[in-house]
C-alpha positions in Angstrom: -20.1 21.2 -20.1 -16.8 21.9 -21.0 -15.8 22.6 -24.8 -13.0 21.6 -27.1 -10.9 22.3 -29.9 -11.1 19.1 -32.5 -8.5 21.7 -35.2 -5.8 19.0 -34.2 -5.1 15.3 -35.1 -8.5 13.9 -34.3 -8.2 9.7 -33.7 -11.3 7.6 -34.6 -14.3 7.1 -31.8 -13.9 4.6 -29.6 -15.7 2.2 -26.9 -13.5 2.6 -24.2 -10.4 5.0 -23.6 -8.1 3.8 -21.1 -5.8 6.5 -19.1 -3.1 4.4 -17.4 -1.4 1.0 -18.4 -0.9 -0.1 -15.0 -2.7 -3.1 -13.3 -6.2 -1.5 -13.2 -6.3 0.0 -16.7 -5.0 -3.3 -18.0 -7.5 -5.2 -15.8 -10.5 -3.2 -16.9 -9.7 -3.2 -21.1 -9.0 -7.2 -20.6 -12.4 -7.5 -18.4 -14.6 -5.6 -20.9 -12.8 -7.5 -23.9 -13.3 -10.2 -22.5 -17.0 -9.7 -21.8 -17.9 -7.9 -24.8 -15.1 -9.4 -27.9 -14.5 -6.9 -30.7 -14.9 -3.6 -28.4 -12.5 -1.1 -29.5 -10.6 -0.5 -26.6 -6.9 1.7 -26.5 -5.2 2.1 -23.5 -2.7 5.1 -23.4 0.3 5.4 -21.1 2.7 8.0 -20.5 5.4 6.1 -20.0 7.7 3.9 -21.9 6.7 1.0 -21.2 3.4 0.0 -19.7 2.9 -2.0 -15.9 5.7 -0.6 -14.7 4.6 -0.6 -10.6 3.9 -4.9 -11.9 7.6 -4.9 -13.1 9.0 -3.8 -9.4 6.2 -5.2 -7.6 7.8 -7.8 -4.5 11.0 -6.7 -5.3 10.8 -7.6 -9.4 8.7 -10.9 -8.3 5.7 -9.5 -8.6 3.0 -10.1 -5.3 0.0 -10.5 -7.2 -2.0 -10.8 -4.7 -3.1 -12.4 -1.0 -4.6 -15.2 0.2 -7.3 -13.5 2.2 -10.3 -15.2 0.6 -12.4 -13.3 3.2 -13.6 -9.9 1.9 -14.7 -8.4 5.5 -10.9 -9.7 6.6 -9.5 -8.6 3.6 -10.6 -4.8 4.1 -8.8 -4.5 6.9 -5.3 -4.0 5.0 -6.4 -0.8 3.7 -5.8 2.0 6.0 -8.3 4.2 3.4 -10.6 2.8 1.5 -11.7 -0.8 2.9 -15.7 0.2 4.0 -15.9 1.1 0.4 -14.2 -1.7 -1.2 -16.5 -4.6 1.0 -18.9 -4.8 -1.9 -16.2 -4.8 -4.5 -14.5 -8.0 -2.9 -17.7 -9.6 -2.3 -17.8 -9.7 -6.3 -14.0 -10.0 -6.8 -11.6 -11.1 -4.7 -8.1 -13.2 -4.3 -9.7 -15.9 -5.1 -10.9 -14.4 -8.3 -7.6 -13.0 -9.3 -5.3 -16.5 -8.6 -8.3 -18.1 -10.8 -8.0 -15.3 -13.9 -4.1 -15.6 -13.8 -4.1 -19.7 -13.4 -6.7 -19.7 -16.6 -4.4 -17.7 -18.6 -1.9 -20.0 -18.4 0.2 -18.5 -15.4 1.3 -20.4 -12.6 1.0 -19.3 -8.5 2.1 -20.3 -5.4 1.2 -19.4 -2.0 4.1 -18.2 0.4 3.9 -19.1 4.1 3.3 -15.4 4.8 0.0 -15.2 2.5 2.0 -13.6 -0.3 1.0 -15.0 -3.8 3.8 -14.8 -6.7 4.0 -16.6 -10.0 6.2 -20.1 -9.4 8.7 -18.5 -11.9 9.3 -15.7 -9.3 9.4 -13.0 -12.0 6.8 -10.0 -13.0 7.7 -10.6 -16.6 5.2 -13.4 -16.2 2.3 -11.5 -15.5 3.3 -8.7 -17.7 3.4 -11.1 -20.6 0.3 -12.3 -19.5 -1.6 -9.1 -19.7 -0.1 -7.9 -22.3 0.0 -10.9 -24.8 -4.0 -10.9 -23.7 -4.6 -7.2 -24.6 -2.6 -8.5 -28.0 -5.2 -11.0 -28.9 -8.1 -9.2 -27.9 -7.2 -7.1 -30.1 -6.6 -4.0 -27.7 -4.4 -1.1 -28.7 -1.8 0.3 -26.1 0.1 3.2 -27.1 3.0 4.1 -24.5 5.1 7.9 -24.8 1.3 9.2 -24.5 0.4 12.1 -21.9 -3.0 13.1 -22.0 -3.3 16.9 -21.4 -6.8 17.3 -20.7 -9.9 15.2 -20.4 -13.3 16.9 -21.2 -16.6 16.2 -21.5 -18.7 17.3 -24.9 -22.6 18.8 -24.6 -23.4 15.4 -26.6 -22.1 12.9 -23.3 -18.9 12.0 -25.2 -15.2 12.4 -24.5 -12.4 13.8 -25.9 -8.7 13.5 -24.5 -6.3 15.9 -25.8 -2.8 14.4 -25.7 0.2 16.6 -26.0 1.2 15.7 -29.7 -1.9 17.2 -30.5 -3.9 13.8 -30.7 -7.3 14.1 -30.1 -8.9 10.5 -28.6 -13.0 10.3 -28.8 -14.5 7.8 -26.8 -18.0 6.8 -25.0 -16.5 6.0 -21.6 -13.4 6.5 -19.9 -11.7 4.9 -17.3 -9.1 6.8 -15.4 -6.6 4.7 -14.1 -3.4 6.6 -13.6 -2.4 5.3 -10.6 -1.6 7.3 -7.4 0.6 10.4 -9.2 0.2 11.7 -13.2 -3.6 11.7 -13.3 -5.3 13.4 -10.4 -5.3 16.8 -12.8 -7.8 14.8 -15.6 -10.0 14.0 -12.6 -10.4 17.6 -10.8 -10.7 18.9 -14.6 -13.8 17.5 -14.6 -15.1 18.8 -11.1 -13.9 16.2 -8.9 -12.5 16.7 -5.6 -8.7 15.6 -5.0 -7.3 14.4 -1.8 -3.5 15.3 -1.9 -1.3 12.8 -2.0 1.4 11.8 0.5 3.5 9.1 1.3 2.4 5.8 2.8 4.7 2.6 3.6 7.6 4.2 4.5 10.8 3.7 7.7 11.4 6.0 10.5 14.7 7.5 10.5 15.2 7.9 14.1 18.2 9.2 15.8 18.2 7.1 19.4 21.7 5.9 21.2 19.7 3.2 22.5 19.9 1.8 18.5 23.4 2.3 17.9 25.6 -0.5 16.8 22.7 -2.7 16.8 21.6 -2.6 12.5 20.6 -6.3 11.8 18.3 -6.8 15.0 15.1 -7.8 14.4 12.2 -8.3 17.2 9.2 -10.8 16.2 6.8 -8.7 17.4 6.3 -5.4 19.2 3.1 -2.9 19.6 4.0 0.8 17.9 2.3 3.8 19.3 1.9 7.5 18.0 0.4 9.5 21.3 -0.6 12.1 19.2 -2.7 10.2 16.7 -3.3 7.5 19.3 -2.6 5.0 16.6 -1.0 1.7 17.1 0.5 -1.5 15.2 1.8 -4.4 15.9 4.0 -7.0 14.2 8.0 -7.7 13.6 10.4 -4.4 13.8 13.9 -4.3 12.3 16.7 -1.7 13.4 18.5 -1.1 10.5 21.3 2.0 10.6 18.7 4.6 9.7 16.3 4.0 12.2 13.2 1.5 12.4 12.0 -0.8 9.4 9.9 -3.8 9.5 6.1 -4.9 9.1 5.0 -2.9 12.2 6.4 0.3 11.0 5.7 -0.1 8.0 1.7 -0.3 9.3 2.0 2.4 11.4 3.3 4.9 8.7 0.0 3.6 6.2 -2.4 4.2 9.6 -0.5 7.7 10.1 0.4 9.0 6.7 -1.7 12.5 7.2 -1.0 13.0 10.8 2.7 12.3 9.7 3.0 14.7 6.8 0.9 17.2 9.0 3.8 17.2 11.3 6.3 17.0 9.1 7.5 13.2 10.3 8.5 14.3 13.5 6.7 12.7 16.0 6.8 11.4 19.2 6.7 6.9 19.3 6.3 4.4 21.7 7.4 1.1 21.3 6.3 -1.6 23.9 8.9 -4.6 23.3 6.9 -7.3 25.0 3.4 -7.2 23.6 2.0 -9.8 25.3 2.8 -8.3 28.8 1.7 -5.9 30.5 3.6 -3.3 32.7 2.8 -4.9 36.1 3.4 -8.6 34.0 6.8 -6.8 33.0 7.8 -6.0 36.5 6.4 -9.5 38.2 8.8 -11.4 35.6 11.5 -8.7 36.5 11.0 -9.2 40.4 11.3 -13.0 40.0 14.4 -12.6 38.2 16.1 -11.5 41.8 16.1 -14.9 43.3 17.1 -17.0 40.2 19.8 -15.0 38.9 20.5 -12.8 41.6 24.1 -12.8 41.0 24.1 -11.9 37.5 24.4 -9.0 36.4 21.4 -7.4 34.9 23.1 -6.1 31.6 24.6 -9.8 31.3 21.3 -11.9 31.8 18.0 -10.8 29.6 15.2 -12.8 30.7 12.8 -12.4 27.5 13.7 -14.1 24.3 12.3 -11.6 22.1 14.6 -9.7 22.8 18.2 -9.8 21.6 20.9 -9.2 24.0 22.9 -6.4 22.7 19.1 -4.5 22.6 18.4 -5.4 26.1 21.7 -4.0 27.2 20.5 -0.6 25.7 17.4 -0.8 27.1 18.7 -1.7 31.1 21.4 1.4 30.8 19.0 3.9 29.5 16.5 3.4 32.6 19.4 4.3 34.2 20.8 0.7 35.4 24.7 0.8 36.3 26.2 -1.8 34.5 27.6 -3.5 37.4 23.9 -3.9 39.0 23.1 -7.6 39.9 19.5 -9.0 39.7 19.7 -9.7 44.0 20.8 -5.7 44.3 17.9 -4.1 42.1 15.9 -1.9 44.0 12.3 -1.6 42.9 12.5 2.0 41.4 14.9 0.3 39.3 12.5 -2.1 38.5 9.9 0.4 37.8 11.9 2.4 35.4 13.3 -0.9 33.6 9.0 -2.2 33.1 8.8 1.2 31.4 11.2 1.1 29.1 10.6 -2.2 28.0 6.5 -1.6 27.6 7.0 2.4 26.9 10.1 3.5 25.6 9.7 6.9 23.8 11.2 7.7 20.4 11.5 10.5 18.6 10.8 9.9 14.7 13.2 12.2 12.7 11.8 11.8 9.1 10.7 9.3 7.0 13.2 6.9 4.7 11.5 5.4 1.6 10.4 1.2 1.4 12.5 -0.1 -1.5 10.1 -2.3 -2.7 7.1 -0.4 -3.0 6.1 3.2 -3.4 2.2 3.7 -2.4 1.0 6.8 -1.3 -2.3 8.2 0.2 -4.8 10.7 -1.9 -6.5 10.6 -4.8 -10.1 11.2 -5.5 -12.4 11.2 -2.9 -14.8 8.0 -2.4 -17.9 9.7 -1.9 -17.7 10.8 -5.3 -17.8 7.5 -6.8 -20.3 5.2 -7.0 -18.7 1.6 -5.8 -21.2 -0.6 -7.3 -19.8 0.3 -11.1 -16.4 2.5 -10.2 -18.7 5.3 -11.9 -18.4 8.8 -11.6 -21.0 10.1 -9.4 -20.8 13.4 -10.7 -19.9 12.3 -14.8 -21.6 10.1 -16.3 -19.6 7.6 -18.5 -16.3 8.6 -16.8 -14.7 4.9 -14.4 -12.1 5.1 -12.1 -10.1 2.3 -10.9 -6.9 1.4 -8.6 -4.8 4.3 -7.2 -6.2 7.2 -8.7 -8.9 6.7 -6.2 -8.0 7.5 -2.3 -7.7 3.5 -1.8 -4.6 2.0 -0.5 -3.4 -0.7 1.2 -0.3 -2.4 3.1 2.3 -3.9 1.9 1.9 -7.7 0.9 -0.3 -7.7 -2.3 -3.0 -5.8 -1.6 -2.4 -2.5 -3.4 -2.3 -4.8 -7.0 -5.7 -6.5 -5.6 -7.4 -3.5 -5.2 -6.3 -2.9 -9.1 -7.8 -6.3 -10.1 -10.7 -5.7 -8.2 -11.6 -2.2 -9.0 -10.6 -2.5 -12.7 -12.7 -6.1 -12.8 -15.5 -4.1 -11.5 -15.2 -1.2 -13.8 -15.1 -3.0 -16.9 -18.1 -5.5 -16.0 -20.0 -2.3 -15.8 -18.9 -0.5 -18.8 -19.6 -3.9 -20.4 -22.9 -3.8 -19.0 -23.7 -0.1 -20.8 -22.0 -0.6 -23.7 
């Protein structure tokens, strides 16, 4: 056990201390109040003002959620983390979360893409929500409040040592710092810490074959890093640094370690016609010869995924002249042409940040907490719930569902102690 110094400022025992007024923290403190009315609950935020990742959240709209009502589906947005969150969804899920907001007076609406937002389209909404709820159950949030240092007394209790001196007492704790600011509190108390790096983030790629081309997006390609021997697939966007868009954006979640490990610079292929294969690619290509045989290839693209400026690129750099005509294209040609357009290799330069969200990989390792309560499996009493925990998903509401989820969970089971 570790000891402590109570000289300083000591605060009145509580139920519950909460470390963290994001989603989860706030989602736990309103679960337990809700389930147990009267617990003395304070949450304690470092910040100025608390939910700030709720305020920027679908660029200031707020994405509450998804409507993925499926839990075994659902884990499959979360490149770390969905085997262990299966039992959490089967308990609380979308579903669950559209129902809490909707009962407390807030509004939803589904977007054609799955997305869920509030119909006013602001995150003020939801932060009024939560936080007018904390208000009238009566739970205290004090912001400008770092804690120092967690520890644990001989007796099973808590205290949290902020750094005016303020020393918090409390039963059980939930830690719920989010992915940066708490990781320090948990390995203070003998848990292990996977380091954090960035996830969701755009390629900066240097390529002639992209130049003059920002704007041009492709419904759907397949993404491939050799060396990881990871793929993704969905819509790609050149934009003047590189490569943006859903599928990157997967792949960079799928590859965050591999991709700090090599200091994002890596090799990637991009196959622009994912529902072809090569030999498909170079049967469409042959055919091309006898009904547009005079055209030139550059002038004349025969997919319509793919815009014609891009195409352009792509027949020069497998080493087309431009004044080749279909009816004069020799199969080597042919050949190189199927290969660019279903294995053109990229070299990834560095990694450009995705404005509207910052999520990284890292955290506490899972085996080290028990999924069925969000309890410490090696400290009793002590929760932990959203991104503090090596969890995280993809862009499009699931990061803030695994907060609901996770800090439901948590405080049902601290309500269930208590």
């Amino acid at each position: 056990m570790v000891s402590y110094n109570q000289s300083v400022n000591p605060a009145p025992a509580i139920e519950l201390l909460v470390i963290g007024g994001g989603p989860a923290g706030f989602f736990a403190a309103l679960t337990l109040a809700e389930a147990r009315p009267r617990s003395s609950i304070v949450i304690l935020e470092k910040a100025s003002t608390v939910l700030g990742k709720v305020r920027i959240s679908g660029g200031g709209r707020c994405n509450v959620t998804h409507a993925c009502f499926d839990p075994a589906i659902l884990t499959r947005f979360y490149p770390r983390g969905g085997r262990e969150l299966r039992g959490v969804f089967a308990r609380f899920q979308p579903a669950d979360t559209i129902r809490w907001f909707e009962s407390h007076g807030v509004l939803l609406k589904t977007e054609e893409d799955g997305r869920v937002f509030p119909v006013s389209n602001s995150s003020e909404t939801i932060i009024s929500c939560l936080t007018g709820e904390a208000a009238r159950q009566g739970i205290e949030v004090h912001t400008h409040t770092r804690v120092k240092s967690l520890e644990r007394t001989p007796e099973g209790t808590f205290v949290a040592t902020c750094h005016d001196g303020t020393l918090w007492h409390t039963r059980r704790v939930i830690l719920a710092t989010g992915g940066e600011g708490g990781f320090h509190l948990a390995a203070g108390l003998g848990h292990t810490i996977q380091p954090p790096v960035p996830s969701l983030f755009t390629f900066k790629i240097h390529d002639p074959r992209f130049e003059g081309l920002q704007g041009i997006s492709i419904p759907a390609v397949r993404l491939w890093l050799p060396t990881a021997n990871i793929h993704s697939e969905g819509a790609l966007l050149i934009t003047h640094w590189g490569l943006s868009g859903p599928a990157v954006l997967r792949l960079s979640a799928w590859g965050a370690r591999v991709l700090h490990q090599h200091n994002y610079q890596l090799a990637l292929t991009i196959h622009w016609l994912p529902g072809l294969s090569e030999d498909g690619v170079m049967a469409h290509l042959k055919n091309q010869r006898s009904h547009h045989g005079r055209k030139r290839v550059t002038a004349w693209c025969p997919f319509e995924a793919i815009a014609q400026r891009l195409w352009q690129k792509l027949v020069l750099s497998a080493e087309i002249p431009e004044t080749t005509t279909w009816s004069t294209l020799t199969r080597q040609q042919i050949v190189r042409l199927a290969q660019e357009l279903t294995a053109g290799r990229y070299e990834i330069a560095g990694k450009a940040p995705f404005k509207d969200e910052f999520v990284t990989c890292g955290g506490v390792t899972l085996d080290e907490v028990d999924f069925r309560t969000l309890e410490s499996r090696l400290v009793p009493g002590l929760f932990l719930a959203g991104e503090v925990l090596d969890i995280d998903g993809l862009t499009g509401g699931f990061n803030l569902q695994n907060a609901w989820s996770t800090g439901w969970v948590a405080g049902r089971a601290i309500a269930g102690k208590t």
